[in-house]
Structures are given as C-alpha cells and as structure tokens.
C-alpha positions as CSV (number, residue, x, y, z in Angstrom):
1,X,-73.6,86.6,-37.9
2,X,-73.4,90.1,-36.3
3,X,-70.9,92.3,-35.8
4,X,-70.2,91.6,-32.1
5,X,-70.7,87.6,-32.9
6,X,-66.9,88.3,-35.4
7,X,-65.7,90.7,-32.8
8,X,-65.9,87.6,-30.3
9,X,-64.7,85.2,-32.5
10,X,-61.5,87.5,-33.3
11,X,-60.7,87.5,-29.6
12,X,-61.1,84.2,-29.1
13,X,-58.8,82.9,-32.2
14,X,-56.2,86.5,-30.8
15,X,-56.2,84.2,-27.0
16,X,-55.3,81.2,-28.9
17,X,-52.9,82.4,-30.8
18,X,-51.6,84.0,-27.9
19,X,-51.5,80.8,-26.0
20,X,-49.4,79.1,-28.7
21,X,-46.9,81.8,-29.0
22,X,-46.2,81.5,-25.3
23,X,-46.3,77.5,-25.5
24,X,-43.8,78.0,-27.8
25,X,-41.6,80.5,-26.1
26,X,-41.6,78.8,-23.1
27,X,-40.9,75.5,-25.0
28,X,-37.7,77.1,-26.5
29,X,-36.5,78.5,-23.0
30,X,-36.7,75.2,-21.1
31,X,-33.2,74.1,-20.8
32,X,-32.5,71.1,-23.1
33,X,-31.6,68.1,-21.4
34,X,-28.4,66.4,-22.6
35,X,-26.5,62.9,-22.3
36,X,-23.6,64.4,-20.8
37,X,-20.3,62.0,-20.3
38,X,-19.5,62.2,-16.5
39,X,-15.6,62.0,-16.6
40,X,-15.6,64.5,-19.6
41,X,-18.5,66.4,-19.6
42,X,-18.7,66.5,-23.6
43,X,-22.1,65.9,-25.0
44,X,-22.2,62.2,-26.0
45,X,-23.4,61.6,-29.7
46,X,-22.9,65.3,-30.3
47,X,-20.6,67.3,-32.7
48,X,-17.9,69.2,-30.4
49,X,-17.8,72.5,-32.0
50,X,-14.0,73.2,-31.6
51,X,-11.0,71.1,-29.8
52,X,-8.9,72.7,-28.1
53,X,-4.7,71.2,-27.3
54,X,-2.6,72.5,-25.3
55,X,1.0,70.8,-25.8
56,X,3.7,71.6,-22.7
57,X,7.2,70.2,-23.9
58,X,8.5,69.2,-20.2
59,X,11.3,66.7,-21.1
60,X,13.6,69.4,-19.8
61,X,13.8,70.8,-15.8
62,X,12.2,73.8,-15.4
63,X,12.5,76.6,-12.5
64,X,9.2,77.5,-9.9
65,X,9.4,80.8,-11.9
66,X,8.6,79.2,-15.5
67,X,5.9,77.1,-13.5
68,X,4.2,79.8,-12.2
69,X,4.2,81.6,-15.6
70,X,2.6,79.0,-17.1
71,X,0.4,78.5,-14.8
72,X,-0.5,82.2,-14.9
73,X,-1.0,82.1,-18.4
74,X,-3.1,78.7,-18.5
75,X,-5.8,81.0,-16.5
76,X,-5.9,83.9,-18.1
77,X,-5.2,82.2,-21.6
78,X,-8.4,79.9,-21.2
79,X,-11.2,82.1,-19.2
80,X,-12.0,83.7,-22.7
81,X,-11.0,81.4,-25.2
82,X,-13.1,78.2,-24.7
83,X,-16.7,77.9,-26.1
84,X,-19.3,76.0,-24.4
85,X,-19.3,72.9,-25.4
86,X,-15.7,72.7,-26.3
87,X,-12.7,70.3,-25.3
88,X,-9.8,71.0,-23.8
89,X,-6.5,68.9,-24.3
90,X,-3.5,69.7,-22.2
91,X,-0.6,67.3,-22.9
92,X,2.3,67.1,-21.2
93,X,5.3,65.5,-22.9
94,X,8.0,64.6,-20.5
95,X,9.8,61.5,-19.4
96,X,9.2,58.1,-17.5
97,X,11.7,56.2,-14.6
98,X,13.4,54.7,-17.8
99,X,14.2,57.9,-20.1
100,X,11.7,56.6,-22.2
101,X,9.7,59.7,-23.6
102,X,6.1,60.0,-22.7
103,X,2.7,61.5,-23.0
104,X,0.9,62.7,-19.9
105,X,-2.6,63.7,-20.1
106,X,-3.4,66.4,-17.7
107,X,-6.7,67.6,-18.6
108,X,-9.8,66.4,-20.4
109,X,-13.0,67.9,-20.3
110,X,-15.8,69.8,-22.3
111,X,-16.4,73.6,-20.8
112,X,-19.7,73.3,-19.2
113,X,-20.1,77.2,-20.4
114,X,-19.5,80.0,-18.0
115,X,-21.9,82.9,-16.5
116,X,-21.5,84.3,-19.6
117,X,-23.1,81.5,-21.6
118,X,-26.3,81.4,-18.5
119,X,-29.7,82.3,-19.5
120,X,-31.1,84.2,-16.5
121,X,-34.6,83.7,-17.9
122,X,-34.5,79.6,-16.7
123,X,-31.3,79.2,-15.0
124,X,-29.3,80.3,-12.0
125,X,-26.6,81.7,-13.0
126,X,-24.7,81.7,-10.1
127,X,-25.3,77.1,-10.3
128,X,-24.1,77.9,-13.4
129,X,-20.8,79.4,-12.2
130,X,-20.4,76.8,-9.2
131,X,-20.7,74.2,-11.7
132,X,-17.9,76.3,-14.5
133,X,-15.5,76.3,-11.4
134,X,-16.3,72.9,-9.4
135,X,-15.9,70.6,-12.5
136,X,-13.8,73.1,-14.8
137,X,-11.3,75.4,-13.5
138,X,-10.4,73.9,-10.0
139,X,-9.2,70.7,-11.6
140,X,-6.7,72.9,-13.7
141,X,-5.4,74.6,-10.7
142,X,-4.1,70.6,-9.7
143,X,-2.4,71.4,-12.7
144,X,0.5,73.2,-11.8
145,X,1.7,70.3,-9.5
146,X,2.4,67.7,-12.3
147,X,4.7,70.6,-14.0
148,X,6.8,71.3,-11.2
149,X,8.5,67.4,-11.5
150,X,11.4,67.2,-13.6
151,X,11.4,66.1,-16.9
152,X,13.8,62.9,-17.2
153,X,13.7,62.1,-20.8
154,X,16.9,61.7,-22.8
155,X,14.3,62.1,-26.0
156,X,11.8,64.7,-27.3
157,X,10.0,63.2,-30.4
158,X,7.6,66.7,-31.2
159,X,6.7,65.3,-34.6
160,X,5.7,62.3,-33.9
161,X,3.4,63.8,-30.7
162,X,2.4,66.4,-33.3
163,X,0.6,63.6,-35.6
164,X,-0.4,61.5,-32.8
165,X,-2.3,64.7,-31.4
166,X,-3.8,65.4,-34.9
167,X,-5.0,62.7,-35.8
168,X,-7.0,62.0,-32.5
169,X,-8.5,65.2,-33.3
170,X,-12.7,64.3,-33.9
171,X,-14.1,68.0,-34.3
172,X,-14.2,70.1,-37.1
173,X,-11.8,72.7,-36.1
174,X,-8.9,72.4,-33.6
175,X,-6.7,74.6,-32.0
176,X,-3.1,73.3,-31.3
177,X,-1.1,75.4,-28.4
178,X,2.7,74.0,-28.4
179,X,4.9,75.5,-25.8
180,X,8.3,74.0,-26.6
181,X,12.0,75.4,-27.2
182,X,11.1,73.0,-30.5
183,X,14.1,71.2,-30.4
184,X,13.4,68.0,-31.7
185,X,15.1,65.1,-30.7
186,X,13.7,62.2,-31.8
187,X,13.9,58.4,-33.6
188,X,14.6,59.9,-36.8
189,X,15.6,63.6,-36.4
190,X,18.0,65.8,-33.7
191,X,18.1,69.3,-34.2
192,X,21.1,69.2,-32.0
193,X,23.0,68.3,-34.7
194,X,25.2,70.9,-36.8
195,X,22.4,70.1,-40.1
196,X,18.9,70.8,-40.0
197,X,16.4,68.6,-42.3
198,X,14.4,70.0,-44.8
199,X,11.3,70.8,-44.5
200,X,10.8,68.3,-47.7
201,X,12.1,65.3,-45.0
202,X,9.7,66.2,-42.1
203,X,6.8,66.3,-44.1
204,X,8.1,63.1,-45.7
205,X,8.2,61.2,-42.4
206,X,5.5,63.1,-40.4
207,X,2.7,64.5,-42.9
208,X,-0.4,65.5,-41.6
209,X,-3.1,66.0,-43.3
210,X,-4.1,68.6,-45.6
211,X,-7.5,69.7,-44.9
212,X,-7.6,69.5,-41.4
213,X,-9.2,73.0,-40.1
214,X,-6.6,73.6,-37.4
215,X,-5.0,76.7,-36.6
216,X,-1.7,76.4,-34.3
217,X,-0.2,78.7,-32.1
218,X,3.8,78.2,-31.1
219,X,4.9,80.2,-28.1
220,X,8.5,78.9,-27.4
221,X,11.2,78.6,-25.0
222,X,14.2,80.7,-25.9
223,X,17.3,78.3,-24.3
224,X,20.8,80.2,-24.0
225,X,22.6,77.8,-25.0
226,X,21.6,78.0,-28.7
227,X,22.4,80.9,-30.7
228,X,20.0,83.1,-31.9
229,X,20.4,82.1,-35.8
230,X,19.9,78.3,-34.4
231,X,16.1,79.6,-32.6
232,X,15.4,81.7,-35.3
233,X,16.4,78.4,-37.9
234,X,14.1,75.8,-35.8
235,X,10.9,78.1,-35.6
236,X,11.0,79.2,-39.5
237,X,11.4,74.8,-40.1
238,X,8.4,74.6,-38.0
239,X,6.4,77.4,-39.2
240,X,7.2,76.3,-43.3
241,X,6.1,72.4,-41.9
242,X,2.8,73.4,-40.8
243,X,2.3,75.7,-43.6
244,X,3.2,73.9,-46.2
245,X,0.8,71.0,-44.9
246,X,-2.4,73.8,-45.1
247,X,-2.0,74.4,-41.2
248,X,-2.7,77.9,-40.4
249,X,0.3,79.3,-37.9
250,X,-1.4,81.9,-36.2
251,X,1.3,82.9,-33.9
252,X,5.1,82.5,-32.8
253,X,5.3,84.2,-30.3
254,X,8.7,83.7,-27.1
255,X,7.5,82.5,-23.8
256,X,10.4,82.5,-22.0
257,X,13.8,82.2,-21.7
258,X,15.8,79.7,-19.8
259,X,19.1,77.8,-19.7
C-alpha cells in the first residue's frame, strides 16, 4: 500500500471520527425531554435535588406594613436561592371560621430554572425566562393577598406543623424557613404560661428524626408584649430542639417587631 493509499485512509478514519464527536456533541446539547407534572412542574419519577419550606406563622393579625415586608423579602429571598429543579413549600399556618388552627398551602411548584440555568447553544433564553416568570414567580405575587386576612385561631400548635412538615419531606436535603414570634400554643404546650418545658419534653412529644439533612433558618417576630428575657428564652428552646435532634440552625435572625 503506498504512501498516499495510508495518507487517504488517515483522512478518511480523521472524517469519521470527526463525525462521531459531533454526533455526540450534538446528542449531549439536545435538550432532554422530561415527564414534567403539570400542576407542580417537578420531574415525575425523578429525585428532587433540594426541598425547599417556607413556614409563615399567621394565627395572629398583622399590619399592610409586615405584609409588604414579607412580601419584599419572599422576592428577593427566592430569585437566588432555588435550584432548578427544586420545590418550593410555602405554608401558611393560620386559622379557620371556627378557631380551629389550620394549614394553608400557598405555593407548590418545582423552579423551572431561570435565565441563568438556559443554554443559549439550544434554547431561547428569553422562552426560558417567560416560562421562570409565567408559571413561577407571578403565582407568588397572588401571594401577598392570602397574608393580608387576619389570622383567627385561638391556637398555634408549631411543633406539631414542624413534624407534620418534616416528615412529608421526600428529598434528600430540605431547607425549613419559619417566620414565627415561636410562641407555641398548642394541645400539649403554651409558652404563655409563666414555665417553659424542657427541651427533654418537646423532643419527647415531637421528635424528629435524626438524620434528616435539613438545615433551618428562624427569622422571628419580636412581639412587645413579651419581655426581652421571655424572646430570648423561646428562641434558645427552639434552637437547642432542633439541635439536639441533628438539625442544623443556620440562622436566628429578627424580622420584625410588632404588638
């Protein structure tokens, strides 16, 4: 075989090879296509990567001042703080016609990722935006209405919420946002009362459990009517319950304060 013979063998096998490297490549930048839940957006049969609750204690009135605070901070807090892929919770515990204490879900959706999570090689980026916004943020905006009612409930059961919350959790890691004055006032405690419990007695009667990979952030509502040493009391019972059960607190931080 002569010299040029190889020469044009070598070029042909380099095309080839150079065909199946761009096969390839363009195989792996076609976007994937996904079984997508319509009234949550989450990726059916797939792992979510990180959960994501929101707790808003609202068994208590608040003024259009608080509600636009936390309305303020529900944008800013979530534009950089929620994977693709990943669920948002946002709870509101407040109270029904009869006093009885309830759980209102306000939000429930999978972030369908952002401009910042677009591949301009084989998507449109700005779809990719209309879509964040259509079926993401607007809905939270609608948000802001359902806080402005008036809490009713003559009852506050945190702990309880807490492990329902927990152990509905189905990802691997969870983030749990509680913004409360933490006052419990439940079925079997009522930190109104003179005595707090030990932290021994809540973890008795509310554990959770001990290798859950769930980091929890407390920003709370400083009330006027309790004394500092009270506040201070019912955020280190909280802080030592969580810790104590393996739950990372990440932050206790004040919100506001209010009557």
């Amino acid at each position: 075989m002569s010299r040029d013979d190889l020469k044009g063998i070598a070029i042909i096998l380099l095309l080839l090879s150079l065909g199946v490297s761009a096969f390839v490549f363009a195989y792996k930048l076609k976007p994937k296509e996904y079984n997508v839940d319509k009234s949550t957006m989450c990726l059916k049969k797939k792992p979510i990567p990180l959960t994501k609750v929101i707790l808003i204690d609202k068994s208590d009135q608040w003024s259009s001042a608080n509600v636009e605070k936390i309305d303020e901070w529900l944008s800013k807090h979530l534009e950089d703080n929620l994977p693709m892929n990943s669920r948002l919770n946002i709870l509101s515990l407040s109270g029904s016609k009869d006093k009885e204490t309830k759980i209102d879900k306000l939000f429930d959706k999978c972030s369908p990722g952002s401009e910042e999570d677009c591949n301009a090689l084989y998507e449109n980026c700005r779809d990719v935006r209309a879509r964040f916004v259509n079926a993401f943020e607007d809905p939270l905006f609608e948000i802001t209405t359902m806080l402005s009612r008036s809490g009713t409930a003559e009852t506050s059961p945190l702990f309880e919420t807490m492990t329902t919350i927990v152990d509905a959790i189905e990802s691997k890691k969870a983030e749990i946002d509680i913004i409360s004055d933490f006052m419990e006032n439940g079925h079997k405690f009522n930190f109104y009362k003179s005595t707090l419990p030990s932290v021994k007695e809540l973890i008795k009667e509310y554990p959770l459990p001990s290798n859950a990979k769930i980091t929890v952030y407390m920003y709370v509502i400083e009330r006027r009517r309790y004394k500092i040493e009270r506040i201070n009391a019912v955020k280190k019972l909280w802080r030592d319950y969580f810790v104590q059960q393996g739950i990372r607190v990440k932050e206790v931080k004040r919100f506001f304060i209010t009557d």
